[in-house]
N, C-alpha and C positions, 0 to 999 in steps of 0.2 A: 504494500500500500504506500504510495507517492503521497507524502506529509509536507504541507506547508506550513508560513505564519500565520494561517488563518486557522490550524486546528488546536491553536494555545486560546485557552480559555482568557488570557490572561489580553492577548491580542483583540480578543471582539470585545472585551470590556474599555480597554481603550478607546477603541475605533467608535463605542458609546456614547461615552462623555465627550473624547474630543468631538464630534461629529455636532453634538447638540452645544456647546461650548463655542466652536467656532460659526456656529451660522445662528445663536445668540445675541453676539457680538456684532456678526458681519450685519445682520438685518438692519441696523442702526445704519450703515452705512450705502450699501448696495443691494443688490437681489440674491439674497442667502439662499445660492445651492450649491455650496460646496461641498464635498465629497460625497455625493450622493452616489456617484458611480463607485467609490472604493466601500459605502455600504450595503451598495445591493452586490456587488459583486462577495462581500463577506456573508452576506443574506444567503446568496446562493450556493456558497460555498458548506453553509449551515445545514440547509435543506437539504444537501447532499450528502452529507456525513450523517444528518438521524442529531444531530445535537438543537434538539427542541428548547431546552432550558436557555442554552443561549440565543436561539431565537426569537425568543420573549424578549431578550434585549434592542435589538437589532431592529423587530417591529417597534418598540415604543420611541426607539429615534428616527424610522420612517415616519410616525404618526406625528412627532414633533414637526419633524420639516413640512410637515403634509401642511400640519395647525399655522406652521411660522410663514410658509409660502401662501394661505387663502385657498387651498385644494380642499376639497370632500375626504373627511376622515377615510380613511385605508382608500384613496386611488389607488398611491404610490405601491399600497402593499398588493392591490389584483393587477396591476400591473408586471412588479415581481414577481409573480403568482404565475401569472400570464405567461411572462419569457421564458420561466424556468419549466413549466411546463408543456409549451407548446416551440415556441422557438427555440428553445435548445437545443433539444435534441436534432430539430432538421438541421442548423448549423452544424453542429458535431458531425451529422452525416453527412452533411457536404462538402467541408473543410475538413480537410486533410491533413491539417498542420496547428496539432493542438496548442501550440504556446498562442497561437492567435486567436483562438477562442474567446478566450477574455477581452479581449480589447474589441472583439464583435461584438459580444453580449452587451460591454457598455454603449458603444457605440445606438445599439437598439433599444436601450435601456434609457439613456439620451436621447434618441427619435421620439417615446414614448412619449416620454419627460417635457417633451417642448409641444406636443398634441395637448396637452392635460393642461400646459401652464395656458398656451392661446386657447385654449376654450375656455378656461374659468380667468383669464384676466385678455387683457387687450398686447395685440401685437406691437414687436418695436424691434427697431433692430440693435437695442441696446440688451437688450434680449439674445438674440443669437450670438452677439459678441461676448455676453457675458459664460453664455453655453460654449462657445467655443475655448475661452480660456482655461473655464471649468473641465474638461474633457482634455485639454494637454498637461494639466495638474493632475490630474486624475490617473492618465497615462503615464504619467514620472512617477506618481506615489503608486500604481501597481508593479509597473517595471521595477521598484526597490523592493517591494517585499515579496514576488514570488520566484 
């Protein structure tokens, strides 16, 4: 069994606090969705392994960004709900070249992401700039930890 930093307990409890902690803070300042892709990608790494109890974590900092962004209590989470059960696995069977997978899954995870925010708020393209920077931060902090 191929073990990452996502299967220390000690790792999602982090990825927790700082997650709710930094888009907190940020909302004062810009449009708090940062590391949303390093928590659904922890999300989905959860689902995967059967660790339920740390799951319970990981939903109540989805439900927070859901509350802090103006979304409908659990989108975010049938959303992850969504990819990891239906798009996953055709990705996996289509791509060939697993270290890529994650960085698809965000990537689709991010499409969703930007569906959800223009229907429950108004378009901008402050908006896609701020998704785009978020997704190359996202991309550097999963390229360090897997």
């Amino acid at each position: 069994m191929k073990r990452n930093v996502f299967d220390n307990i000690l790792t999602t409890v982090f990825v927790f606090f700082f997650t709710i902690f930094v888009n907190f803070i940020s909302s004062i300042y810009f449009n708090p969705i940062f590391l949303a892709g390093v928590l659904f990608l922890t999300f989905m790494h959860i689902l995967k392994r059967e660790y339920y109890y740390s799951a319970f974590f990981l939903m109540l900092a989805m439900l927070f960004l859901e509350l802090n962004n103006g979304f409908k209590p659990f989108s975010l989470l049938l959303l992850s709900f969504f990819i990891y059960a239906f798009i996953a696995p055709y990705i996996k069977r289509v791509v060939s070249f697993s270290h890529l997978n994650n960085y698809i899954y965000m990537l689709v995870f991010y499409f969703g992401f930007t569906i959800l925010y223009i229907t429950n708020n108004t378009y901008s393209y402050d908006l896609l700039f701020t998704i785009f920077i978020n997704i190359v931060i996202d991309f550097i902090i999963v390229g360090l930890m897997i």
